[in-house]
C-alpha positions in Angstrom: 14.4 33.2 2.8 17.3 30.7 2.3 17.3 27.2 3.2 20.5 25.3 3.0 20.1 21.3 3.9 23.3 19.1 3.9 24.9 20.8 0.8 28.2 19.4 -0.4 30.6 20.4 -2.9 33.8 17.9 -4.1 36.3 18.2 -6.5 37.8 15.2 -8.5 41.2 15.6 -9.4 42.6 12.8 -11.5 42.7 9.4 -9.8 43.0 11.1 -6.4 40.5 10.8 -3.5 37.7 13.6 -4.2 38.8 16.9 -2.6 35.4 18.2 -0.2 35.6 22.1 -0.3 32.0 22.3 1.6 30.4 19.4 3.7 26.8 18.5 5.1 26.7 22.5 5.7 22.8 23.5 6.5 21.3 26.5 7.8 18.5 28.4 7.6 18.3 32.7 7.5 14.8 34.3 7.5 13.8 37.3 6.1 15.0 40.7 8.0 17.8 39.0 9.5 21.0 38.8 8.7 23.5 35.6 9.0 27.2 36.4 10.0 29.6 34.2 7.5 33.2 33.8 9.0 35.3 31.7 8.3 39.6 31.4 7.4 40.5 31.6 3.6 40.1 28.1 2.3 36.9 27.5 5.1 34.8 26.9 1.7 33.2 30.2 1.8 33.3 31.7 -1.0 32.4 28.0 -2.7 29.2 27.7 -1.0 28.1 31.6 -1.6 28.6 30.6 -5.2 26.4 27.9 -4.5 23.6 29.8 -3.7 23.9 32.6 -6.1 24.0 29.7 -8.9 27.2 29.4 -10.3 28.6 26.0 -8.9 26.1 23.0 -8.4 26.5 21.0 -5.5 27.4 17.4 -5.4 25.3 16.5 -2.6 22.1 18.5 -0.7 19.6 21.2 -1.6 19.4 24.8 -1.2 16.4 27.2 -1.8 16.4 30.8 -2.0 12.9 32.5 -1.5 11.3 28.9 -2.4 13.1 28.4 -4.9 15.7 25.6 -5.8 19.4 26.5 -6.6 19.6 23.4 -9.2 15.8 22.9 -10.3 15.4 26.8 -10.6 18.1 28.8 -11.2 16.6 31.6 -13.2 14.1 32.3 -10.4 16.9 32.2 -8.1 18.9 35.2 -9.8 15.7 36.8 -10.2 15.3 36.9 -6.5 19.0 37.3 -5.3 21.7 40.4 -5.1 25.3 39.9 -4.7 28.1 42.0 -3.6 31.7 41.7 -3.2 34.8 42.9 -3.3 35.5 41.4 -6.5 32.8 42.6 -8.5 33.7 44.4 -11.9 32.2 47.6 -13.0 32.6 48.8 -16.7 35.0 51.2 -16.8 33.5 53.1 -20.0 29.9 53.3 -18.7 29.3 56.1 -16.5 27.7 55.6 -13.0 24.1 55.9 -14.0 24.8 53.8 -17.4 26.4 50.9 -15.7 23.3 50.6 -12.9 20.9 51.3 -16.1 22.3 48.1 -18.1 21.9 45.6 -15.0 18.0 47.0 -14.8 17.4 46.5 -18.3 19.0 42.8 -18.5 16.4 42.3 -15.6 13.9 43.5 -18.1 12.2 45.8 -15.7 9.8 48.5 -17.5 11.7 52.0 -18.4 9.5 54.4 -15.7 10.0 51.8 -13.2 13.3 51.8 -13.8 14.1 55.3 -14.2 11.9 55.5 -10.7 14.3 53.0 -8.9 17.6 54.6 -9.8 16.5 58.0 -8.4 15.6 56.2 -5.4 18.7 54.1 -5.1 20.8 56.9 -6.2 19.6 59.4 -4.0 19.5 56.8 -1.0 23.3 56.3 -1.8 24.2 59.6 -1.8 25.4 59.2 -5.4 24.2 61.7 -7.5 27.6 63.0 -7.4 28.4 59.9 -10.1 25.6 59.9 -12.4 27.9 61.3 -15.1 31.5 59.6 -13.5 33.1 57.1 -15.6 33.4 53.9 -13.8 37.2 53.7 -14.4 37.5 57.3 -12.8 35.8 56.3 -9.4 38.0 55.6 -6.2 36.8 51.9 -4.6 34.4 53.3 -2.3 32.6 55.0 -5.4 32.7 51.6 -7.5 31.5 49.3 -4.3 28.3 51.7 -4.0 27.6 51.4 -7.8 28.1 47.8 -7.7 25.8 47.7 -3.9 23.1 49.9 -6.3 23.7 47.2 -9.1 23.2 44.5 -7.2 19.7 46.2 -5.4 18.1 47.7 -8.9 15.5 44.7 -9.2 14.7 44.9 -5.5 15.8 41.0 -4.4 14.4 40.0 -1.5 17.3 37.8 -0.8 21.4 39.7 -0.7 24.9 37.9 -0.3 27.8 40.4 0.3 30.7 38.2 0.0 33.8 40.7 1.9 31.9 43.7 0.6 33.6 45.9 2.5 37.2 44.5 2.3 39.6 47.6 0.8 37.3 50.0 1.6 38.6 53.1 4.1 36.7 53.4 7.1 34.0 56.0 5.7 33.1 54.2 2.5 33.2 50.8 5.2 30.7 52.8 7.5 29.1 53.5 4.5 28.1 50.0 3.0 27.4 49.1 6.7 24.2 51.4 7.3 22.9 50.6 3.8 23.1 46.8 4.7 21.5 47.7 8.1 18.4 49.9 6.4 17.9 46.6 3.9 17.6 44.3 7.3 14.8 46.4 8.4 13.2 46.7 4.8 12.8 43.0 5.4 15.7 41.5 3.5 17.1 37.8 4.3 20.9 39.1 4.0 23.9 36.7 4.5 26.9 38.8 5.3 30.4 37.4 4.8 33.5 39.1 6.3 36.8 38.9 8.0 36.1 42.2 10.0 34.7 40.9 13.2 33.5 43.9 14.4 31.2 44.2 11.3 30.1 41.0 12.3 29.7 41.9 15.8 27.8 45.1 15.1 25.5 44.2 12.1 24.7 40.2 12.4 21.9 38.7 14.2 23.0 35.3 14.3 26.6 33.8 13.0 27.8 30.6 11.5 31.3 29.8 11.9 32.9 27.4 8.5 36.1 25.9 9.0 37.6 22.6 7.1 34.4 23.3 4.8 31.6 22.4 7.3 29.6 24.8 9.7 31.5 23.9 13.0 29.3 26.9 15.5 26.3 28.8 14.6 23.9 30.8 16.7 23.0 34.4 18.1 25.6 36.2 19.5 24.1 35.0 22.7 24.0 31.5 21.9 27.7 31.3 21.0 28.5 33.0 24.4 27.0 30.6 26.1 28.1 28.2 24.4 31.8 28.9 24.5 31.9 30.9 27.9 33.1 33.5 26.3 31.8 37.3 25.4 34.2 38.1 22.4 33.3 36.7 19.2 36.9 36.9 17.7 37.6 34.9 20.7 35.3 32.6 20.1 36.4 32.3 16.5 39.9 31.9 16.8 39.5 29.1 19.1 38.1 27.2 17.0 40.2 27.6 14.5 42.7 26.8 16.1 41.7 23.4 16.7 42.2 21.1 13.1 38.8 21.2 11.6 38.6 17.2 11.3 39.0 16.6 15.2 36.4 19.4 16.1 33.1 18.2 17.6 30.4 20.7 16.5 29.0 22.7 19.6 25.1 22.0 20.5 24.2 25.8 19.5 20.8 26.7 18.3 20.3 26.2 14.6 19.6 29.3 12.8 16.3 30.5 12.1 14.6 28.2 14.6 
């Protein structure tokens, strides 16, 4: 589960006024559902994803992933967390299988349980077929499912895929989507960040809108219908952002998880 309550993040940039990239955000995604993150570039997304998977502290709030806290705990929390993206780098020298292998052993998880949890991922994947591919050989589809298998080889019960699919043609898209789906129904607490609304549309059980660096609409699908007397979640997005973040009055929608 993650629980996110009033986090903040500032920057201080000489004598200037502190620079807020993320504000009083809090939300709540359970396990085998999956949160909807949307939000314009510069929203504070990728700020407060980094947040949870431990690489920035906040300035202000708490967040806890699977019970445990992002600042007290962080060693539990990347023992319990996968993360995705676009961005991620594979090692070009190691082969498919090698470059999984690694991330299980720094994860120090016993050699037959290992060697049991690549078969499954890899067969799951469909990637046997790159077992013995260098990493620097593999088109981006091929290197976005090694890192998706990466980031899944010490079975976290908690997953961030931060744009996984961005640059990714529509097969190797479809592709990631279905594995993200079968992970909701294994139970997973999944928070699923995209620009793709359709993704969003199709895979998300509830949604949280960011713009300005606060959460300014969250809720099901439903909810934000309601809400905004309209069907069409890009419709619903881009009306909001269209409004300047700092004059926005955040709809009464449901808060997530409750």
């Amino acid at each position: 589960m993650i629980e996110v309550n009033q986090i903040g993040k500032h920057y201080q940039d000489g004598d200037s006024n502190p620079f807020w990239a993320i504000r009083d955000v809090s939300f709540r995604v359970n396990p085998g559902e999956i949160l909807g993150l949307l939000g314009p570039n510069g929203a504070g997304k990728t700020t407060l994803l980094r947040i949870l998977s431990t690489v920035l502290a906040p300035t202000t709030g708490n967040a806890w992933v699977n019970g445990h806290e992002v600042v007290q705990a962080p060693e539990m929390v990347r023992r319990n967390i996968g993360f995705a993206s676009a961005n991620t780098a594979v090692y070009d020298r190691m082969t498919g299988w090698e470059f999984v292998e690694y991330f299980g052993k720094l994860y120090e998880i016993p050699a037959e349980d290992l060697e049991q949890r690549m078969v499954t991922l890899f067969t799951d994947f469909q990637m046997d077929n790159l077992k013995e591919v260098f990493c620097g050989k593999m088109s981006t589809g091929m290197k976005q499912k090694i890192s998706i298998a990466r980031a899944l080889i010490h079975n976290p019960d908690v997953l961030i895929f931060d744009e996984a699919t961005l640059g990714l043609d529509i097969l190797a898209a479809r592709s990631v989507i279905q594995t993200v789906s079968r992970l909701r129904d294994q139970g997973k607490c999944i928070v699923f960040s995209s620009h793709i609304m359709r993704e969003v549309e199709k895979l998300c059980d509830r949604v949280a809108i960011l713009h300005g660096g606060t959460i300014v609409a969250q809720g099901s699908k439903k909810e934000l219908a309601t809400q905004f007397a309209e069907p069409d979640l890009e419709e619903i997005f881009f009306r909001i952002i269209s409004t300047p973040a700092d004059v926005q009055t955040k709809p009464n929608v449901a808060r997530l998880g409750v």
